[in-house]
C-alpha positions, 0 to 999 in steps of 0.5 A: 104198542107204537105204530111202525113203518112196515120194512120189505122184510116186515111185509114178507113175514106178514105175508106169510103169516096170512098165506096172502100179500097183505093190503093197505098196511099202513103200519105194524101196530103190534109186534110179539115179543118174540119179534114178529108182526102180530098186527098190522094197521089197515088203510080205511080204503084199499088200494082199489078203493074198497072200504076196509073198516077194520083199522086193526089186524091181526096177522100172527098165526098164534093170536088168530089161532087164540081168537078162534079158539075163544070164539068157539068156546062162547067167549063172545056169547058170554062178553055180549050178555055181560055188556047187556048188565054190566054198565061200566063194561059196557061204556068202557067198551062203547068209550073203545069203539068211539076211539076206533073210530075217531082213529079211523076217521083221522085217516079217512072217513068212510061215512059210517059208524061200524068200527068191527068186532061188534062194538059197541053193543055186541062181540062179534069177532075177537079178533078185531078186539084183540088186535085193538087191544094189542095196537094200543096196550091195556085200557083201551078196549076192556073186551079186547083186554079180557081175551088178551088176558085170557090168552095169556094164561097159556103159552103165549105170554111172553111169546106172542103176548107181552110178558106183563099184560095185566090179568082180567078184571071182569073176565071170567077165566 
């Protein structure tokens, strides 16, 4: 959970993991236990000036498929109504985005207060969560945490998600 300066080498794989040339990498921010990229840290402005919000990316095919997979299950819908009656949920989470963005604006401000994944008062994208969750290891960001967590429970642990990644405190698996 330490940002790395990407190789030649790190770029080629990160490439191939979006079937794109990445933009703005700035950093792997997360590599998989079994050694691959798994997410990247973006540039808040492209090369060519465009604003990119998203400090954190994710890019191992394995962690997008499981993001996707939980969005489709209503994962988000169920994280966004718990925000709405669980307090300390909900300042955990509104403690994650402040983070981002203070991260974010460090490195270049882009004169707003949109982070990504829906924070700090919905999930959006558990992709974004994951990736931040990933990039800065548990506690950070609870909702980030929890699909990580739920992701674990299958074949990722140990491969594409850290052995030890702790089991969720408010998920419900």
């Amino acid at each position: 959970m330490s940002d790395e300066i990407p190789t030649p080498e790190d770029l080629e794989a990160v490439a191939a993991q979006l079937g794109r040339a990445p933009r703005g990498v700035l950093a792997i921010a997360y590599r998989t236990p079994d050694g691959k990229p798994g997410v990247v840290k973006t540039a808040p402005k492209l090369p060519d000036g465009t604003p990119f919000p998203t400090l954190y990316y994710l890019t191992d095919p394995r962690l997008t498929a499981e993001a996707s997979r939980q969005e489709s299950a209503g994962v988000m819908r169920d994280m966004t109504e718990r925000l709405d009656t669980d307090p300390v949920l909900a300042e955990g989470y509104r403690r994650a985005h402040e983070s981002y963005l203070a991260e974010r604006n460090a490195i270049t401000s882009l004169d707003t207060d949109f982070t990504g994944g829906g924070m700090p008062d919905r999930v959006k994208c558990l992709h974004v969560l994951m990736a931040h969750s990933l990039a800065k290891g548990p506690g950070v960001n609870p909702l980030g945490d929890e699909s990580v967590a739920l992701a674990a429970h299958g074949k990722l642990r140990g491969t594409a998600i850290p052995a030890d990644w702790p089991e969720p405190t408010t998920a419900q698996s």
